[in-house]
C-alpha positions in Angstrom: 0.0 0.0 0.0 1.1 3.4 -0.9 0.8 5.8 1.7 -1.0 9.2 0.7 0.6 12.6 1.1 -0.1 14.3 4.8 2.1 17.5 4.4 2.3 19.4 1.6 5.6 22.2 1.7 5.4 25.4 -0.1 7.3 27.7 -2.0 5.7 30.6 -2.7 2.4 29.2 -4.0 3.7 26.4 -5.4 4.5 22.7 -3.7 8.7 22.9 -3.3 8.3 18.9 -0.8 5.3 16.7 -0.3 5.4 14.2 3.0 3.4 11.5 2.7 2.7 9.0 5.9 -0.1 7.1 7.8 -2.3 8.2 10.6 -4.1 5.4 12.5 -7.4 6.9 14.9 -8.9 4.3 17.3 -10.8 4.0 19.8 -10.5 2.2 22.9 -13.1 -0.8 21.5 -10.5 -1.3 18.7 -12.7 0.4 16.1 -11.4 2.5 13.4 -12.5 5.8 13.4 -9.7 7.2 10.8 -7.4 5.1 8.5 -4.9 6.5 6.4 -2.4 4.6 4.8 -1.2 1.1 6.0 -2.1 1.7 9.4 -0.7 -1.9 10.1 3.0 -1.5 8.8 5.0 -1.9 12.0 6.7 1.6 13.1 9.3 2.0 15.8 7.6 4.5 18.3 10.8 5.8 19.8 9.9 8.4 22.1 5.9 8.6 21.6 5.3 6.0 24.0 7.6 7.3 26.9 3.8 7.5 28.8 3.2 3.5 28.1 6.9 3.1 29.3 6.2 5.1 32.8 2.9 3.0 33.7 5.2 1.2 35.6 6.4 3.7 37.9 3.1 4.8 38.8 1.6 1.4 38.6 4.1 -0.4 41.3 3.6 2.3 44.2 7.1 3.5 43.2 5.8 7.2 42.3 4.0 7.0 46.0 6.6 5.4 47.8 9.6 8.7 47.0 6.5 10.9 46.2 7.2 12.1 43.0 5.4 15.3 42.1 4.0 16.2 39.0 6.9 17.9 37.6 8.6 14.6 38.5 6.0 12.2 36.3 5.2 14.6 33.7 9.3 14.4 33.2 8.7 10.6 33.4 7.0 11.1 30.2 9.7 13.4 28.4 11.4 14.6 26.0 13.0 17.6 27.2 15.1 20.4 26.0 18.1 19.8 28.4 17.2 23.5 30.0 17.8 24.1 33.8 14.4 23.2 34.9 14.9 19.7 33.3 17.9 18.8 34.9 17.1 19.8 38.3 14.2 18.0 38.4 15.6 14.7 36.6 18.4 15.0 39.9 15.9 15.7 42.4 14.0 12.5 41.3 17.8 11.1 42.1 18.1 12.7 44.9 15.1 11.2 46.7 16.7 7.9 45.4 19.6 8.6 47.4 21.1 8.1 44.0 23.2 10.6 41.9 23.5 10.7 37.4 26.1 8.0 37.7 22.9 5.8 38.2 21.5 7.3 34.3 22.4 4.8 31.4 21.0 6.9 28.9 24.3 8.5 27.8 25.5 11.9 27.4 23.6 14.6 25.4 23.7 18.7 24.9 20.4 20.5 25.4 18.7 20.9 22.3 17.4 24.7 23.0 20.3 26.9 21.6 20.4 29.6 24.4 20.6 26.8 27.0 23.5 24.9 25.0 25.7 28.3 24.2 25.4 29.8 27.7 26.6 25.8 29.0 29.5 26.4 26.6 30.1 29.8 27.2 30.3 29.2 31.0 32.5 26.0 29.8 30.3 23.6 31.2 29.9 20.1 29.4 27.0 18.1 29.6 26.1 15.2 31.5 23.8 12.9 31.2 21.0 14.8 32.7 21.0 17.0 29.8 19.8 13.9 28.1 16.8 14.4 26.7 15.4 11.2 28.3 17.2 11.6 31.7 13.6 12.0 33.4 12.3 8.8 31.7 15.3 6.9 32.8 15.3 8.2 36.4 11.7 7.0 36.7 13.1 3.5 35.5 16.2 4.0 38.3 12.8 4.7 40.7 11.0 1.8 39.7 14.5 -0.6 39.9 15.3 0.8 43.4 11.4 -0.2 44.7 11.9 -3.8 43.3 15.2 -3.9 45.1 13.5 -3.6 48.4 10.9 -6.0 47.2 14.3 -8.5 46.2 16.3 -7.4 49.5 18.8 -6.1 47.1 20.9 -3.1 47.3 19.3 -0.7 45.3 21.6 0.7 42.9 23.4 -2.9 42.3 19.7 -4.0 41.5 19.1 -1.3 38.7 22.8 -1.6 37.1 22.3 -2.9 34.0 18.4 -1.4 33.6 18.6 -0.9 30.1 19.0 -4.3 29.2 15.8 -6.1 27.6 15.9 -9.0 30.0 16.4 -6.8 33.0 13.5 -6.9 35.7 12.9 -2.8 34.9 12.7 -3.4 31.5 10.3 -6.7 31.6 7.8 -4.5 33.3 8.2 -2.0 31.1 7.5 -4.5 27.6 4.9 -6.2 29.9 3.0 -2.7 29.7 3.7 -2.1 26.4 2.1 -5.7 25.7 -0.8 -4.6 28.4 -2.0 -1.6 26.7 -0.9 -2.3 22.6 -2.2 -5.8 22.8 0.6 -6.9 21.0 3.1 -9.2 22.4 6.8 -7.3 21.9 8.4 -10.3 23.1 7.6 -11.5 19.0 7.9 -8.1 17.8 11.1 -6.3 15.7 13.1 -4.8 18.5 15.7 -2.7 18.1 17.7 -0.2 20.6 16.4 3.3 21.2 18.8 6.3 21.4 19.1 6.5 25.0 19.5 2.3 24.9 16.9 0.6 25.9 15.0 -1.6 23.9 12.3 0.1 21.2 10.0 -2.2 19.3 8.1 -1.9 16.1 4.6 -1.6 15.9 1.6 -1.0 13.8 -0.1 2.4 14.2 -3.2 0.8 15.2 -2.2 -0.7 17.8 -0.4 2.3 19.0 -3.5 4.3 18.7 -5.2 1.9 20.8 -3.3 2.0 23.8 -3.5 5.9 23.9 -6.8 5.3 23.3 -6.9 3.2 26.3 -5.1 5.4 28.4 -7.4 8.2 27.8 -10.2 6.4 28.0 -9.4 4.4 30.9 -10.9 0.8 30.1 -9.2 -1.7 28.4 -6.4 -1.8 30.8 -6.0 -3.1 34.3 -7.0 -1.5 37.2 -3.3 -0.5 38.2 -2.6 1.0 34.7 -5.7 2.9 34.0 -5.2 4.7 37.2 -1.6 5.4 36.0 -2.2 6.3 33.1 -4.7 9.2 34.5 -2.3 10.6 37.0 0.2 10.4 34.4 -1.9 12.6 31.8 -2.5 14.8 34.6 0.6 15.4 35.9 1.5 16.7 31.9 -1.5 18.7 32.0 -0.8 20.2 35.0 3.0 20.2 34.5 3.7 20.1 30.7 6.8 22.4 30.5 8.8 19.2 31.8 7.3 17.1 28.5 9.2 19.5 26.1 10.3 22.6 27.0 10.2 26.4 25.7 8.6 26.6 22.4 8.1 23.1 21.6 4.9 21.6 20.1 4.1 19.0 23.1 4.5 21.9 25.7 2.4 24.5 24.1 -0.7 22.3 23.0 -0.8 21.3 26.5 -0.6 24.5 27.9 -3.7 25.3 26.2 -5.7 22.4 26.2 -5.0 21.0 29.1 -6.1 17.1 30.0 -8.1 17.2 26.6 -5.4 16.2 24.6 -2.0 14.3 25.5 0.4 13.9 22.9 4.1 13.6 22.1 6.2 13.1 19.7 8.8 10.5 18.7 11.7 10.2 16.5 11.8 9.7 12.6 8.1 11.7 12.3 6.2 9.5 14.8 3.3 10.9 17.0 1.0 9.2 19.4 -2.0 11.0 21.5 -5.0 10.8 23.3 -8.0 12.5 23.5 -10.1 11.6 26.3 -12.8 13.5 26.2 -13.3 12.0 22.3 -12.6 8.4 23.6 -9.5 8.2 21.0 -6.5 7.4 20.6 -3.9 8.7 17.6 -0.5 7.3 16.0 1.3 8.8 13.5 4.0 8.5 11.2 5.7 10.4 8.5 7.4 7.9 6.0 10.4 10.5 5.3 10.6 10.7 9.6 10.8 14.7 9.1 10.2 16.2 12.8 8.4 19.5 11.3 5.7 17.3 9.0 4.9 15.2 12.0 4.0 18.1 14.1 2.2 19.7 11.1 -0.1 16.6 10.5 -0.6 16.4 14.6 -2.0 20.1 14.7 -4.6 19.2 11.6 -5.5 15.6 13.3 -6.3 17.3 16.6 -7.6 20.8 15.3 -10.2 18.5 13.4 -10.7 16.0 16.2 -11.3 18.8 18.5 -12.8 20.7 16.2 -10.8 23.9 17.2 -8.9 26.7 15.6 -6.9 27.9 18.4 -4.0 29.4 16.7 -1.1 27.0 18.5 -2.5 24.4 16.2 -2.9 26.3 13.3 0.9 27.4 13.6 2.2 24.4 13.1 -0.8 23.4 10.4 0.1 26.0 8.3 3.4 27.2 9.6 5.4 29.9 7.9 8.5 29.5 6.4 11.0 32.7 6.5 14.2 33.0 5.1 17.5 34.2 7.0 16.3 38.3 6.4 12.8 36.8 7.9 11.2 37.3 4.4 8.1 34.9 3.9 9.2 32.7 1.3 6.5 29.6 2.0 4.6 27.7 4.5 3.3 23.9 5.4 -0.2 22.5 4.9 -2.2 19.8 5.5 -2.5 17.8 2.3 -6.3 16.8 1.2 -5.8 13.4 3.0 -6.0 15.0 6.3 -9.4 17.0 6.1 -10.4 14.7 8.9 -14.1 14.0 10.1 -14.7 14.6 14.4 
């Protein structure tokens, strides 16, 4: 099947790019509300399941038992710019661990936001891994790891050494939700390793947009992971600066709508949300993985599901495009594909 164009990129008035992709639209029954394109290719999600990965946290007590805040579980759910905000609250989640970024296997990184990275250099500071991008996801795994260590009578930071590995007790309960709320077994799925190293497998869009679907909706799940996944969509809500950062998609649509609509990106033009109040679930991809195309075709899915016309959509819907003197030169559009039914 030949996916249909999503994004259409213009120069002047004329197409320059077109992006073509999927979009699966579910809800929590399984039924289809919205098919485009093969909606049962198998994707690698990356990042746009960080909330499926932290059900865990939530789920096991561990979030009670060091009483993470919501700043601390919307982080749990990711993908920050590495500002000062980020990393103070990835090491506070450490510090009630007792634990310092020596416990953080997910590898060094600069903050993305430009101001943040040239005053770090400027200062000659180097980055550490809770610049990382995924340094608040992994601390939530290093919280979950030091929780099944007391269940073990292990020492807690022996117990989570090696967390990233597939087989490791963290990250069995982490493909064990994944499994849970997809309801596809990742055990027989392509697996390959994500960025920050721990295991990412590939899978369709539908089922994808069933588990946010799920998570919205709050049935289809068990009774531990339904209530996770609430307090985890309402510590972004309530919190969603720590799921991005200044100026980036994820933040700003949750700044304005609030627990309506969850979402977040993932790498190579992947997007998952959910919409609760709709009793849906969304998964995207972008076939050429551009970042700006995925957010693009996110804004027209959830302006349409919403029905809304609030301007933070519709600026990445139809963003402009400005050359280096700031001169409008073009702008991105939904392609006819995406003129979605609510």
């Amino acid at each position: 099947m030949t996916n249909p164009v999503l994004v259409e990129v213009l120069r002047g008035s004329t197409v320059e790019s077109q992006h073509s992709g999927a979009v699966a639209v579910v809800d929590a029954s399984g039924h289809v509300h919205t098919a485009l394109g093969d909606i049962d290719l198998p994707v690698f999600p990356r990042s746009a399941v960080k909330m499926l990965q932290a059900l865990p946290l939530v789920a096991s007590g561990a979030a009670d038992a060091f009483g993470l805040t919501d700043a601390e579980l919307a982080l749990a759910c990711a993908s920050h710019s590495g500002e000062p905000a980020h990393v103070a609250t990835a090491a506070g989640v450490l510090a009630k661990l007792g634990l310092d970024l020596n416990a953080l296997e997910c590898g060094t990184q600069w903050p993305s936001r430009e101001p943040v990275l040239r005053a770090m250099a400027g200062r000659g500071e180097q980055a550490t891994p809770l610049h990382n991008n995924c340094s608040g996801k992994h601390s939530g795994f290093v919280c979950l790891a030091c929780v099944m260590a007391r269940q073990a009578g292990a020492e807690p930071a022996a117990f989570a050494r090696g967390y990233v590995g597939a087989e490791h007790p963290v990250m069995r309960e982490v493909s064990a939700a994944l499994s849970a709320t997809t309801g596809v077994d990742v055990d027989r799925a392509p697996r390959g390793t994500d960025g920050c190293s721990i295991p990412t497998y590939a899978l369709p869009l539908r089922a994808l947009a069933l588990a946010f679907a799920r998570c919205g909706a709050g049935v289809g799940l068990s009774d531990a992971h339904a209530r996770a996944a609430r307090r985890l969509r309402q510590a972004a809500a309530a919190a969603p600066f720590m799921v991005a950062g200044t100026d980036r998609f994820d933040t700003r649509v949750m700044q304005v709508f609030g627990e309506r609509l969850f979402c977040k990106i993932g790498a190579e033009g992947v997007y998952c949300a959910a919409l609760p109040e709709l009793g849906l679930g969304v998964a995207l991809k972008i076939d050429d993985g551009a970042a700006r195309a995925a957010e693009a075709a996110m804004a027209a899915v959830a302006a349409a599901l919403l029905q809304s016309d609030h301007e933070v959509l519709t600026s990445y819907s139809h963003l402009a495009l400005r050359n280096w003197r700031g001169l409008d030169v073009g702008s991105l559009r939904p392609a006819a594909a995406l003129a979605l039914r609510r």
